[in-house]
matplotlib code that plots the C-alpha trace (Angstrom):
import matplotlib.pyplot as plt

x = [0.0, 1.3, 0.6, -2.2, -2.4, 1.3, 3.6, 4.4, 0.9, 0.1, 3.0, 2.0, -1.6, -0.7, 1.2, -1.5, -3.8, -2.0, -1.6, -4.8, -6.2, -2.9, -3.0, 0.7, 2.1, 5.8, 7.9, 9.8, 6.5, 5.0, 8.1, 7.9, 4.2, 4.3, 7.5, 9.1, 12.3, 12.6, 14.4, 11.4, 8.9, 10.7, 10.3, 6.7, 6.2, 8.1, 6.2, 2.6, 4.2, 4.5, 1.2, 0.0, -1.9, -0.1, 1.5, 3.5, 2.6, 4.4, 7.6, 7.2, 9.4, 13.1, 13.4, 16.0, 18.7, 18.2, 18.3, 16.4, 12.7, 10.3, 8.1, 4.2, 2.3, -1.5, -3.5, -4.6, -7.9, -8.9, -7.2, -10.9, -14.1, -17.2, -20.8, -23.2, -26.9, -29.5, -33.0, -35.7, -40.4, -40.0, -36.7, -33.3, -30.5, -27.1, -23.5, -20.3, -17.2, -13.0, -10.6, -10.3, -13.9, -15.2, -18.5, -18.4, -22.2, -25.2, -28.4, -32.0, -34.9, -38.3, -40.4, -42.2, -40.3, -41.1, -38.6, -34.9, -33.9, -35.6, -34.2, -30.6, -30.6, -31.8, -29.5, -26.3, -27.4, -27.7, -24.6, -22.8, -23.4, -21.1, -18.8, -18.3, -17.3, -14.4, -13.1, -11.8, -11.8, -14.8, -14.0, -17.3, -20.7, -22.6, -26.0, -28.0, -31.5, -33.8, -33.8, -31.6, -28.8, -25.9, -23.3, -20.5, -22.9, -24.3, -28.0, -31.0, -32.3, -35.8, -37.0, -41.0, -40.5, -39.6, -41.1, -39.0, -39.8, -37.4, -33.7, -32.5, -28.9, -28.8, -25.0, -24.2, -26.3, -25.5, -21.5, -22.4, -24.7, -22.3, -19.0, -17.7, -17.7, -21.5, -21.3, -25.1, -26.1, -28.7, -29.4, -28.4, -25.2, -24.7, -24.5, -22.3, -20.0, -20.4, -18.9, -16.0, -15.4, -15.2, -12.9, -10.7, -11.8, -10.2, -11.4, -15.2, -14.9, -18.5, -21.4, -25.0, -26.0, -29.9, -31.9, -35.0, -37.3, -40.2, -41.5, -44.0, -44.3, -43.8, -43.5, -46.8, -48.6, -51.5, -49.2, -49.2, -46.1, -44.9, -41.8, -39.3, -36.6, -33.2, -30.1, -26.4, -23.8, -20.4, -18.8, -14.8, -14.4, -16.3, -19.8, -21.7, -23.7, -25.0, -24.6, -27.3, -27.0, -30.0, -28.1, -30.1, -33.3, -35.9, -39.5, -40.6, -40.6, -44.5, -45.4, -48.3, -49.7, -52.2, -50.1, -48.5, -45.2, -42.8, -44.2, -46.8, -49.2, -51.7, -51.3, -53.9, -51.0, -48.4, -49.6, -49.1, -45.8, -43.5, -47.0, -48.6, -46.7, -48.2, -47.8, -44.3, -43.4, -45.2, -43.2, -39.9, -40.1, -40.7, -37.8, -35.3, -35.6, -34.7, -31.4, -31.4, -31.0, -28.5, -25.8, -25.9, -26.0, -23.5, -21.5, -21.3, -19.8, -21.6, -25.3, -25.5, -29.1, -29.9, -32.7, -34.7, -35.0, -32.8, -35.6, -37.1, -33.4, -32.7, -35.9, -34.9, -31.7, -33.0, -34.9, -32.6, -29.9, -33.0, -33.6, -30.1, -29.7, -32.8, -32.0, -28.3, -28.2, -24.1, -23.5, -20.5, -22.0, -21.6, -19.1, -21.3, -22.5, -25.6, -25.2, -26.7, -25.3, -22.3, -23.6, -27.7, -29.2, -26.8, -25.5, -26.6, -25.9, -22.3, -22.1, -22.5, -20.0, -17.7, -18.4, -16.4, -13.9, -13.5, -13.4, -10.4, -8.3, -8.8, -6.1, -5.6, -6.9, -3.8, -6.1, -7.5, -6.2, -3.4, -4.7, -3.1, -4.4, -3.2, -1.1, -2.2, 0.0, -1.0, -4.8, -3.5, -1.5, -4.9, -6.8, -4.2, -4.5, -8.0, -7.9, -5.3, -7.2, -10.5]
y = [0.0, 3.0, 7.0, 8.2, 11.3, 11.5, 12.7, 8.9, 8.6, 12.3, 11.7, 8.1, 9.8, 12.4, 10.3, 7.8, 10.2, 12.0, 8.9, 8.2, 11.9, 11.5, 8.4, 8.0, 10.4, 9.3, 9.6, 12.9, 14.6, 13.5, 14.6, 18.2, 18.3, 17.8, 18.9, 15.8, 14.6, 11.8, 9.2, 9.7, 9.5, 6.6, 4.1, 5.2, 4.1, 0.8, 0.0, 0.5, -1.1, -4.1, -3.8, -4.1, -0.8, 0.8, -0.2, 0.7, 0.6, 2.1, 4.4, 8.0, 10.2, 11.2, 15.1, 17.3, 16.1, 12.6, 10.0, 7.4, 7.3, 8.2, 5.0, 6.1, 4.8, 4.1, 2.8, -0.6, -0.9, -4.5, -3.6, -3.5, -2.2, -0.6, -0.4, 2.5, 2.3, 4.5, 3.9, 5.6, 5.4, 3.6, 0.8, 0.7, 1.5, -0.2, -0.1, -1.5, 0.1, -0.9, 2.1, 4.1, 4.4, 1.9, 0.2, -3.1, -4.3, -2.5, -3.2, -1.2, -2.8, -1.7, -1.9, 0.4, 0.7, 1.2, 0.1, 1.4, -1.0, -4.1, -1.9, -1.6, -6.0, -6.7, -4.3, -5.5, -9.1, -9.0, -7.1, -9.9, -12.5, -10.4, -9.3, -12.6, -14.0, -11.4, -12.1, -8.9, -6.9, -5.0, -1.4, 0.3, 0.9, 3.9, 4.7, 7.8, 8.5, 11.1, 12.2, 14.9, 12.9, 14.2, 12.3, 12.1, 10.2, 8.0, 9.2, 9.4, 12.6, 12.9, 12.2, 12.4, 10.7, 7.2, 8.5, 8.4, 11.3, 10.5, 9.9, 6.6, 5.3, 3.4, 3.6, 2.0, -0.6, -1.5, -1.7, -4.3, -6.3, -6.3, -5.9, -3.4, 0.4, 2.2, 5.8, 7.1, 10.7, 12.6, 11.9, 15.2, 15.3, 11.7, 13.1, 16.4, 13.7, 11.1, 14.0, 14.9, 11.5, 10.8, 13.7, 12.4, 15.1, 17.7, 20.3, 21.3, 24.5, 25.6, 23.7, 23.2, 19.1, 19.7, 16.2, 15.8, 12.8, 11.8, 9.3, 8.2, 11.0, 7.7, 4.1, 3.5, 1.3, 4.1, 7.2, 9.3, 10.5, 13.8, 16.0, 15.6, 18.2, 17.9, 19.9, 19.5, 22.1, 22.0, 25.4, 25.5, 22.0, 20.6, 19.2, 22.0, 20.4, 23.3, 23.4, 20.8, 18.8, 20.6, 22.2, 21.3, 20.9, 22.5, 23.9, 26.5, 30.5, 29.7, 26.7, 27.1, 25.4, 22.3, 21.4, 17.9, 18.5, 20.9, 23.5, 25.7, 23.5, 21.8, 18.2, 17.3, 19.0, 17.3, 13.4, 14.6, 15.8, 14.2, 13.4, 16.6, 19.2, 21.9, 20.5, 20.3, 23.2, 25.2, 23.3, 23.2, 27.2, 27.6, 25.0, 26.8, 30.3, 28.9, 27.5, 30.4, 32.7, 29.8, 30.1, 34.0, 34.3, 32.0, 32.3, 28.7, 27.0, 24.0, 22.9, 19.7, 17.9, 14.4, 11.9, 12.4, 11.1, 12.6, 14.5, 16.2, 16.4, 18.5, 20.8, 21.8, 22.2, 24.7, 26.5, 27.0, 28.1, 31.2, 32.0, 32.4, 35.1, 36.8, 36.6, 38.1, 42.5, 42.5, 43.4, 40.8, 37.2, 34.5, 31.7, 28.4, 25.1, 23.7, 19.8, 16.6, 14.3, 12.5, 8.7, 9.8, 7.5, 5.8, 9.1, 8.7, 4.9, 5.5, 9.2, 7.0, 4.3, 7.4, 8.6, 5.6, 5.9, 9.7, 8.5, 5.9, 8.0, 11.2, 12.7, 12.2, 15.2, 17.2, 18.9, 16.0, 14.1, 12.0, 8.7, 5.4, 2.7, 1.5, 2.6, 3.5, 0.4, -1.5, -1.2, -1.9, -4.6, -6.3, -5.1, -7.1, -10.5, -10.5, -10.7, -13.3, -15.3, -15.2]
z = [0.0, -0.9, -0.7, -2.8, -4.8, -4.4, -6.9, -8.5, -9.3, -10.5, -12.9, -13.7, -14.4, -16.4, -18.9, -19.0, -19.8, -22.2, -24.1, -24.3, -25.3, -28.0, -30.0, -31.1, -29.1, -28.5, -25.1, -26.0, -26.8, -23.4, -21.8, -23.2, -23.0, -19.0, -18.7, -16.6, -17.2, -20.1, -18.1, -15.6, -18.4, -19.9, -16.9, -16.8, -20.0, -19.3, -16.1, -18.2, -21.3, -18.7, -17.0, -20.6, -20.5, -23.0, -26.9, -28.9, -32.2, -34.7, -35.5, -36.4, -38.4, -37.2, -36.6, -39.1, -37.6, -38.3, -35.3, -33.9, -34.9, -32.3, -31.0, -30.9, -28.3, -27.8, -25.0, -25.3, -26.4, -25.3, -21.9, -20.5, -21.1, -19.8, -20.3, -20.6, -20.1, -21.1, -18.8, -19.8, -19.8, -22.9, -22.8, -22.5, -24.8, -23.8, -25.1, -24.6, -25.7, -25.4, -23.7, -27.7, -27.0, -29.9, -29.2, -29.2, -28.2, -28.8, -27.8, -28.2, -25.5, -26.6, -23.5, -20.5, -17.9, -14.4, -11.9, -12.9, -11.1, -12.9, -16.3, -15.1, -14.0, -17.8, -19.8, -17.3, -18.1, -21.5, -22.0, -20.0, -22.7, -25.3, -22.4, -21.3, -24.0, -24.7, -21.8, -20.9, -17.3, -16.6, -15.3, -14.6, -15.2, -16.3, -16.3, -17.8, -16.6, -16.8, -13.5, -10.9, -9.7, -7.5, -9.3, -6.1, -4.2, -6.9, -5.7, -8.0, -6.4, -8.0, -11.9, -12.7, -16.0, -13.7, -10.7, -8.3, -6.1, -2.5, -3.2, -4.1, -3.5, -6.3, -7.6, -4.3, -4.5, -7.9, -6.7, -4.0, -6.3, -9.3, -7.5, -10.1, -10.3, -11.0, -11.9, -12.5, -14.7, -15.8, -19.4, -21.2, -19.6, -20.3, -24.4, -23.1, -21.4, -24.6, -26.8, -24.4, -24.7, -28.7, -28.7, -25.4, -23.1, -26.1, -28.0, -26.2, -24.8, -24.4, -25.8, -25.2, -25.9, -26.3, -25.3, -27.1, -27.2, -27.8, -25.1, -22.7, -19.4, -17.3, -17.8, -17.3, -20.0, -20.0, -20.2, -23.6, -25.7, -25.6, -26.3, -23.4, -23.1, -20.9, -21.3, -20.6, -20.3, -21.0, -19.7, -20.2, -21.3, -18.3, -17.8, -15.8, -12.7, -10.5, -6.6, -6.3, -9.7, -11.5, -13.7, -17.4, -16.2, -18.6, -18.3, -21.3, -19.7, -21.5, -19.7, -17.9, -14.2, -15.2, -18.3, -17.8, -20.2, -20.6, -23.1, -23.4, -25.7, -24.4, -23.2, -26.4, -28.8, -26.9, -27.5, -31.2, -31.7, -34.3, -36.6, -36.5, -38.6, -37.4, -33.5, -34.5, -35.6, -32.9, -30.2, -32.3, -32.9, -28.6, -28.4, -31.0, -28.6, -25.8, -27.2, -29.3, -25.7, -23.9, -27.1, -27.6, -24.2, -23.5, -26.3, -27.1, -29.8, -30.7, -30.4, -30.1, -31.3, -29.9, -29.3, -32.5, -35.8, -38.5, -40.4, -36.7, -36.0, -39.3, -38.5, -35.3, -36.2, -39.1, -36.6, -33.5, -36.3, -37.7, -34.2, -33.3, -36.1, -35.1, -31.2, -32.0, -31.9, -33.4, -37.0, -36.9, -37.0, -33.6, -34.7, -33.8, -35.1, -34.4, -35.7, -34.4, -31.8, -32.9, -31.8, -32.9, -30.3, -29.2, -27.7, -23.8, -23.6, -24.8, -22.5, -19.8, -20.9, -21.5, -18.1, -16.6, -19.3, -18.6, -14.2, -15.5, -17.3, -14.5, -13.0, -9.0, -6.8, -5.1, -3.2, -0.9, 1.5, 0.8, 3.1, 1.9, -0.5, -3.8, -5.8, -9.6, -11.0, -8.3, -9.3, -13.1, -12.8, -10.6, -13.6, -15.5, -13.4, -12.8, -17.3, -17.0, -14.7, -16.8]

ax = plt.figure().add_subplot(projection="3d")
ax.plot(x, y, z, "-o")
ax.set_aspect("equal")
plt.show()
């Protein structure tokens, strides 16, 4: 056992990550990158090299000057994997992905859904039928719901779509059932979280990931479809929670008291969204001003669209983009992009997946107690056996 958060496993971290967010980066560029000393560097790279964790896989170029060519490295992708879970009124959509983020199951449960915790026992079991026949180390377990969760606890705080309306524990019961790690999320910032994660926690500054489905209001066989709206921030590259993990959580500045969704139609207009043009377009335009206020006002850079078809996805897309121009007072134009999710569907299920991914490859906290445990390469090279005895 061994001093956490110390400097060996901040540096150990930090290259680890680094190779991961930089496929092929080679052991000079991480040294002047974090500015450690290359010797130091290099017996990081050997001891993960070792622990299997890290490749290498092929030789870049030598610099002007000739030399030895640089060896790129890569994270392992078969190292482990994790699975993400999407619950919501109307099924469960699951994925399971490798460390470079690939999905490697996928499944799409049609079906009402009204204990999350029946929903989370099916998708983990029939992920397990793929997963065990890989063979490889599990790592963790997301889930996405539609719900306020305080993610540090793992505590489903309230959600009306699966009524839950006193707080539920669930990520800690889900770690003593299943003996692996359980991260739960709301669902919109499951997708913010899902495109940190295709780009390796790079390159998202400020972006708005606008959840829209169309579902039952709960999982009850009786309940009607409407139009249900969540939203995730990212703010300076990071998921934006709030002080009590509400941040996201959307009613229309129209809505009115008696109305059963989130907008100010009727719940009549509501049961017919997605089949009613003119329903559509009525909702879509209130929609489109909202997000039209969060990115001028905010000063976002990307929009992104998920939960809906690719034709309702293109129409709102049309419209948030209009009501952008005729919510912004400058001459000079905003620079933004308003495109649909990168995953479509899939995008929540594979958030959460990336959540555990994102947990994984995270950088120790210097700011909390040291206390004792494990050591990084301790916990890898367990990862490592538990695969070698399976």
């Amino acid at each position: 056992m061994k001093t956490l958060n110390g400097p060996g496993d901040l540096n150990i971290s930090r290259v680890l990550r680094l190779i991961w967010q930089h496929k092929g980066i080679s052991r000079i560029e991480i040294a002047q990158q974090l500015g450690v000393d290359k010797s130091t560097v290099t017996k990081i790279v050997s001891s993960l090299e070792e622990i299997g964790i890290i490749r290498a896989f092929a030789q870049g170029n030598a610099g002007p000057q000739g030399g030895r060519k640089p060896i790129q490295l890569e994270v392992t992708p078969d190292f482990g994997v994790t699975f993400g879970i999407e619950i919501t009124t109307d099924g469960i959509l699951a994925v399971m992905v490798n460390l470079n983020g690939e999905i490697l199951e996928y499944l799409d449960i049609r079906m009402p859904v009204t204990s999350v915790y029946d929903a989370f026992d099916l998708a983990v079991e029939q992920l397990s039928l793929k997963w065990e026949i890989l063979g490889r180390p599990l790592l963790g377990i997301g889930v996405g719901i539609p719900a306020i969760v305080n993610t540090e606890t793992g505590t489903i705080v309230q959600s009306i779509p699966l009524v839950i309306h006193d707080p539920i524990h669930f990520a800690g019961w889900a770690r003593e059932k299943y003996g692996t790690p359980v991260y739960i999320e709301n669902d919109a910032r499951c997708g913010c979280l899902g495109e940190i994660t295709l780009r390796h926690g790079m390159e998202l500054d400020n972006a708005l990931f606008l959840l829209a489905e169309i579902r039952k209001i709960t999982g009850s066989t009786e309940s009607r479809k409407n139009l249900s709206v969540g939203l995730g921030f990212i703010l300076n590259g990071q998921p934006h929670y709030g002080k009590q993990f509400s941040a996201g959580e959307f009613r229309s500045i129209l809505w009115e008291p008696g109305n059963s969704g989130q907008f100010q139609s009727n719940d009549m207009t509501g049961d017919r969204i997605g089949s009613d043009e003119s329903v559509t377009g009525s909702m879509f335009t209130e929609l489109a001003r909202h997000a039209a206020l969060l990115t001028n006002s905010l000063n976002l850079n990307y929009v992104f669209i998920g939960g809906l078809d690719d034709s309702l996805t293109e129409d709102l897309i049309a419209r948030i983009n209009s009501e952008i121009v005729r919510n912004w007072p400058y001459e000079h134009a905003q620079q933004y992009s308003v495109i649909p999710a990168s995953l479509g569907r899939k995008a929540v299920a594979y958030g959460a997946a990336g959540h555990c991914l994102q947990r994984f490859f995270s950088l120790p906290n210097i700011y909390q107690p040291s206390g004792s445990g494990p050591s990084i390469k301790e916990t890898l090279t367990k990862i490592k056996d538990v695969s070698a005895d399976s």
